[in-house]
C-alpha positions as protocol buffer text, in pm:
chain_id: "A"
residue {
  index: 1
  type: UNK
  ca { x: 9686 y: 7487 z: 12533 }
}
residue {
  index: 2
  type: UNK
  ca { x: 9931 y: 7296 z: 12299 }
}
residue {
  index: 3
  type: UNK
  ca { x: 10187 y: 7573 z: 12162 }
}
residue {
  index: 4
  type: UNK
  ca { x: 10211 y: 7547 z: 11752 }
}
residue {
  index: 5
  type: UNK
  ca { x: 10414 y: 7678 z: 11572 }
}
residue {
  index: 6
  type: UNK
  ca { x: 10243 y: 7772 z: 11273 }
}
residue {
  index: 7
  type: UNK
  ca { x: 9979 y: 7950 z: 11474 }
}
residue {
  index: 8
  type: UNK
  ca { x: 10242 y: 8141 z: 11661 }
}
residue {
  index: 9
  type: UNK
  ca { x: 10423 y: 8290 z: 11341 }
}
residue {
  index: 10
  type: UNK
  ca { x: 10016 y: 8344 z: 11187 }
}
residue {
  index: 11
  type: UNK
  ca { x: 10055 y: 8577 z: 11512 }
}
residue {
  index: 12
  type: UNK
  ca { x: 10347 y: 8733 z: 11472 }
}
residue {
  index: 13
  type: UNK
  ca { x: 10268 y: 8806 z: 11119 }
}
residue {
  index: 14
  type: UNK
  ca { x: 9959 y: 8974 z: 11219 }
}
residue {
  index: 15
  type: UNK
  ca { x: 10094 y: 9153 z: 11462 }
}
residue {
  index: 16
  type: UNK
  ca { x: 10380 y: 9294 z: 11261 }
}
residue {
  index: 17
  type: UNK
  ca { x: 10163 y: 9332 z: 10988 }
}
residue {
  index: 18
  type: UNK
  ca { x: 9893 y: 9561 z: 11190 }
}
residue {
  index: 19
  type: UNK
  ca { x: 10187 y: 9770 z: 11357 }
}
residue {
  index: 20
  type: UNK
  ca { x: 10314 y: 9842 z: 10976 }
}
residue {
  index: 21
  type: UNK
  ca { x: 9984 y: 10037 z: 10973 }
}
residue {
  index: 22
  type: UNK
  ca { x: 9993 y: 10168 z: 11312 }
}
residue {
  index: 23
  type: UNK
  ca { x: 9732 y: 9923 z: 11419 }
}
residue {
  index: 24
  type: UNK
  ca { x: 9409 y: 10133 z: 11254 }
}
residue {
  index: 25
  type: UNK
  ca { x: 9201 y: 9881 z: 11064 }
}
residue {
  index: 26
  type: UNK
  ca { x: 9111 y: 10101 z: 10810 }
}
residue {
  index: 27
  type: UNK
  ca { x: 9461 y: 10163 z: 10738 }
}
residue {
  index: 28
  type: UNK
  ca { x: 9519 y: 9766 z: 10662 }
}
residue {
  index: 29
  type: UNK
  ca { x: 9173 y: 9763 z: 10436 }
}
residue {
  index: 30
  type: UNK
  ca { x: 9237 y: 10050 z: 10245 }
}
residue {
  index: 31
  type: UNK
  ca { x: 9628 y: 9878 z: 10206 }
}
residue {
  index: 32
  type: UNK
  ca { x: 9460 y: 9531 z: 10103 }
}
residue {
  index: 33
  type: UNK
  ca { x: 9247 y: 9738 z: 9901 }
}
residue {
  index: 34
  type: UNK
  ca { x: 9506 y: 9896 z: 9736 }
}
residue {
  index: 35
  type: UNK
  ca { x: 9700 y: 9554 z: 9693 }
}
residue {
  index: 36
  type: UNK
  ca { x: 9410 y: 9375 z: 9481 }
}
residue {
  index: 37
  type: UNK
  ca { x: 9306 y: 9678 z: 9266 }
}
residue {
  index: 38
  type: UNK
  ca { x: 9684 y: 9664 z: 9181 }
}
residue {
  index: 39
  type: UNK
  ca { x: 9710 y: 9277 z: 9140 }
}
residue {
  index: 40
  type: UNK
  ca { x: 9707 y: 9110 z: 8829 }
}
residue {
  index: 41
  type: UNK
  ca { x: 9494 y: 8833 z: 8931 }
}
residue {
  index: 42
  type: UNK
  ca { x: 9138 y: 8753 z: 8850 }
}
residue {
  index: 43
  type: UNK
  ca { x: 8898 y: 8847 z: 9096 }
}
residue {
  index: 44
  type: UNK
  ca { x: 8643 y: 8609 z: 9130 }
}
residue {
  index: 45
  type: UNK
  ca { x: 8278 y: 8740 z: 9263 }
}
residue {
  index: 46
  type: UNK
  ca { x: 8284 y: 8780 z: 9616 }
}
residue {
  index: 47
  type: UNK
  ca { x: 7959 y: 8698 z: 9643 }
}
residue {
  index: 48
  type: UNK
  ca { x: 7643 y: 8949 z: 9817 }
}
residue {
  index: 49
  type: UNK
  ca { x: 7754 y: 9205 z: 10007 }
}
residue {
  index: 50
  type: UNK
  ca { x: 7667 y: 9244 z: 10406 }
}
residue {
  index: 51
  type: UNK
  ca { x: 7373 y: 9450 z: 10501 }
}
residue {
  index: 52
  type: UNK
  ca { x: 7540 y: 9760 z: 10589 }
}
residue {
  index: 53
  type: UNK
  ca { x: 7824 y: 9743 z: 10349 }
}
residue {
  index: 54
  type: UNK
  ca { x: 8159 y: 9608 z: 10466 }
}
residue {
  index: 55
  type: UNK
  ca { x: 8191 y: 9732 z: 10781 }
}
residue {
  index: 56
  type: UNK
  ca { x: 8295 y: 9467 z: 11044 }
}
residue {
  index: 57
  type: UNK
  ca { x: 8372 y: 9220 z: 10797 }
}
residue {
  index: 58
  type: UNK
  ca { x: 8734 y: 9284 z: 10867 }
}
residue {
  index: 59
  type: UNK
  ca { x: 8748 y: 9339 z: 11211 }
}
residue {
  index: 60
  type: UNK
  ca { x: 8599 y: 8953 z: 11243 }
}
residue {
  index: 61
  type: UNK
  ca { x: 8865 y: 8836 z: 10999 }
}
residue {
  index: 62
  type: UNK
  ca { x: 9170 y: 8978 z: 11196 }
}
residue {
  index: 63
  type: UNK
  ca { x: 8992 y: 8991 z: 11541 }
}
residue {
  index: 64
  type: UNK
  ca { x: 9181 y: 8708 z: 11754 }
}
residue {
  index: 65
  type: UNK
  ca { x: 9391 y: 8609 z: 12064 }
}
residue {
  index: 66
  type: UNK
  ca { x: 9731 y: 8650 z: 11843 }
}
residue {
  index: 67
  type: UNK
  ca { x: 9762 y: 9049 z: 11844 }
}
residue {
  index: 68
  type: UNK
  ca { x: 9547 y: 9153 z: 11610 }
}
residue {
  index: 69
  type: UNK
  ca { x: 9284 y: 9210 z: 11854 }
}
residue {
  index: 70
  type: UNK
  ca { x: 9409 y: 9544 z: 11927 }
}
residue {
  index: 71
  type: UNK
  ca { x: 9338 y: 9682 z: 11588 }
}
residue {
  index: 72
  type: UNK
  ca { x: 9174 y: 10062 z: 11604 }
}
residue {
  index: 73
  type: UNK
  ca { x: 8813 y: 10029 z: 11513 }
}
residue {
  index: 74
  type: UNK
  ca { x: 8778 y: 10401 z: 11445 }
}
residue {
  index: 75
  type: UNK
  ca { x: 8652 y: 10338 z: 11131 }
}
residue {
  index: 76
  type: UNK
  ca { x: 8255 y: 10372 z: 11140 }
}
């Protein structure tokens, strides 16, 4: 594997990142959550929601080799 470094910091901002919320997902989404209610910003339509609501849609997003992996799942 070629090392990069831009993937390695997109690594060690995730980890860091996940350990600032002691690594529970639904921590971080509830955080995010928090961070766009609170923004400014227009919110453009997210489009249909998942069968199921939300859950797992994060988990895929910050699933990976780089540390974020280890996120707590307890959220279901």
């Amino acid at each position: 594997m070629i090392d990069d470094p831009i993937v390695e910091e997109i690594g060690r901002f995730c980890k860091e990142y996940a350990a600032k919320y002691g690594n529970n997902l639904q921590r971080i989404v509830e955080a995010l959550r928090e961070k766009e209610r609170l923004s400014d910003r227009v919110r453009l339509n997210p489009g249909p929601e998942a069968v199921g609501g939300n859950k797992g849609r994060a988990a895929v997003i910050l699933g990976g080799k780089n540390g974020c992996s280890k996120l707590n799942n307890n959220i279901y």
